[in-house]
N, C-alpha and C positions, 0 to 999 in steps of 0.2 A: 597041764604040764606045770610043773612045778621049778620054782629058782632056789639054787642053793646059795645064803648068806652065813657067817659066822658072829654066832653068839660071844659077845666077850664075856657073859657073866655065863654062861654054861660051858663056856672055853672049849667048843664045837660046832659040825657043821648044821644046821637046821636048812629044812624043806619047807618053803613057803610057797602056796597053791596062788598065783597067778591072778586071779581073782581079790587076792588083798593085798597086793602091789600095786604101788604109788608111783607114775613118773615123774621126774623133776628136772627140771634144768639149773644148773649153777651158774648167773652168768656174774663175770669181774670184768672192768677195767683196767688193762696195761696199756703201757706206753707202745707195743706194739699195735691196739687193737684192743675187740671185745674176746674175752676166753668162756668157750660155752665150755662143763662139763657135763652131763648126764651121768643119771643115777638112778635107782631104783630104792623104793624107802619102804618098810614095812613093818610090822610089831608081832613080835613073838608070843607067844603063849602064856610065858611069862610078867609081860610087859617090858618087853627090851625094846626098844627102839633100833631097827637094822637099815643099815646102808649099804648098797652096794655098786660102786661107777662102772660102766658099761662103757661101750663103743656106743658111735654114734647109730650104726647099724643093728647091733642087737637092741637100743630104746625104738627105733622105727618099727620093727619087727613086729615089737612085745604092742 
């Protein structure tokens, strides 16, 4: 199964196979608390570097 990210330098959408997907957590510091995001990080064909932030549910998933 494949994730779909967008290329900013091919100014479209690309299919990344699942298999060269990177998960990641973003964590910050507020004054309320810690902010986790999730992300999914990957490199295109090109050499574009691709991000993509998800729900917490679809990183557990993946």
């Amino acid at each position: 199964m494949a994730i779909e990210f967008y290329n900013v330098k091919k100014r479209k959408k690309v299919q990344i196979d699942e298999s060269n997907i990177e998960k990641v957590e973003y964590k910050r510091d507020t004054t309320k608390g810690t902010q986790i995001r999730y992300a999914f990080k990957a490199q295109d064909d090109d050499g574009t570097n691709l991000t993509k932030f998800c729900s917490k549910a679809d990183y557990d998933k993946l």
